[in-house]
N, C-alpha and C positions, 0 to 999 in steps of 0.2 A: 765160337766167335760170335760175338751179341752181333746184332743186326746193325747196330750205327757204325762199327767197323768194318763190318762189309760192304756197307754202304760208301763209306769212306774210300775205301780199297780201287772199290771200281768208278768212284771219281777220280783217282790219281791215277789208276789204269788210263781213264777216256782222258783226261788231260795230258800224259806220255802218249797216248799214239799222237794225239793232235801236234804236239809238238815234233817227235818223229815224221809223221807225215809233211810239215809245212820244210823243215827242213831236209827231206829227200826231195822236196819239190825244189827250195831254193838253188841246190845241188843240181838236180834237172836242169835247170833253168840255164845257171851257169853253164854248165855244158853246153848246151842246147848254142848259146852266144858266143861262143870259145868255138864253138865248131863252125859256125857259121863262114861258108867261103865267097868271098868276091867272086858276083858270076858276072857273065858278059850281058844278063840282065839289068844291071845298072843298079836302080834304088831296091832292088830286091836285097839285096846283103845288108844295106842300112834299115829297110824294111823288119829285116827277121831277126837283125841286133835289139832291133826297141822291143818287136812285141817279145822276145825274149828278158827283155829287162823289167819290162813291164809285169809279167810273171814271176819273176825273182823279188819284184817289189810287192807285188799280192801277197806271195807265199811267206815274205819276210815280215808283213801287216798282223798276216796269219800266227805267224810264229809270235809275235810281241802278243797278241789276244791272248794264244795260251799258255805265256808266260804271267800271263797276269791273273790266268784264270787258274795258276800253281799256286803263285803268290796269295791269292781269295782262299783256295783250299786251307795254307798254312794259318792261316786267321779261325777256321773251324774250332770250335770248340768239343776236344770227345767227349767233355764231362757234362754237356750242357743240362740245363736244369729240363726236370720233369713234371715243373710246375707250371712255366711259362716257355712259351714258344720264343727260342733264340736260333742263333748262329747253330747250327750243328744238330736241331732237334730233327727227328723223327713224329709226326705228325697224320696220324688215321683224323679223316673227317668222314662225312657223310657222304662225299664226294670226290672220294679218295685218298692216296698213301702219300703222304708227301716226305722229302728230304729236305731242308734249308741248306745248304751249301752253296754250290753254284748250278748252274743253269746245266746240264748235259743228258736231260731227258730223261726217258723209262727207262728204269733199272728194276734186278729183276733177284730178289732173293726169297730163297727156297718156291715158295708158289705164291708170295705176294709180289703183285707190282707196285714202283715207287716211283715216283716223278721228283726227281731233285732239280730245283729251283734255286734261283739266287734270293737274295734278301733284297736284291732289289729291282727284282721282279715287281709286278701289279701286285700278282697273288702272294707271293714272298710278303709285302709290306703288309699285307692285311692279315697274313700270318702273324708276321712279329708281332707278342707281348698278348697273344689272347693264351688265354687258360681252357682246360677241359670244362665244356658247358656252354662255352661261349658260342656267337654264331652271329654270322655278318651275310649279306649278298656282295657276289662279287658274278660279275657277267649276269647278273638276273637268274643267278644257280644260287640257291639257301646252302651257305655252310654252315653244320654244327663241328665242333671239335669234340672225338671223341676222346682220343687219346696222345699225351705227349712219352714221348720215349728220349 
């Protein structure tokens, strides 16, 4: 399996739990507010309905992000070009591995690490459209590009 597919892979992985998770949380939540009983405490039962709802609204916030960060995946390109940094490249600099995809941190194949970024990320932007050779400052750190994949 080339590396931009595995790459790929465990974007859609991180992006399913994320959605799994926001939605066993909504679930939670729900419950959590469904169970909630009128005590002889007074505003304690309307108390633990909000902040319960309140959570269900976080987690449901949650869930729309990584709905959206599915949707950015499906926009990936696997063919992307090895000439110029796009959508979907794999990216060695001088200052390390990058993915273009979305944003969901160190990822880790075979014994290289890879930092998958969005496009529109800081670093993401100053990615897109440079070539091997090329080299910019970004955080007052020299990047050359070594390699597009």
């Amino acid at each position: 399996m080339e590396i931009r597919e595995q790459l790929f892979a465990q974007c859609v992985n991180y992006v399913d739990q994320r959605i799994a998770a926001a939605r066993q949380e909504i679930d939670y939540a729900q419950a959590s507010a469904n169970a909630e009983e009128k005590s002889s405490a007074g505003d304690k039962y309307e108390t633990g309905r909000a902040m319960a709802h309140l959570e269900r609204d976080k987690a449901a916030q949650q869930l729309q992000e990584a709905i959206k960060l599915k949707a950015s995946l499906a926009q990936v390109n696997s063919s992307a070009s090895k000439e110029v940094i796009e959508l979907g490249s794999v990216v060695t600099t001088t200052q390390g591995n990058f993915y273009l995809a979305i944003s969901a941190g160190k990822l880790q194949v075979n014994d290289l690490q890879i930092f998958a970024l969005s496009t529109a990320s800081p670093l993401g932007q100053k990615l897109l459209s440079k070539k091997v050779g090329d080299e910019f400052i970004f955080n007052k750190k020299p990047f050359g590009i070594l390699e597009i994949q």
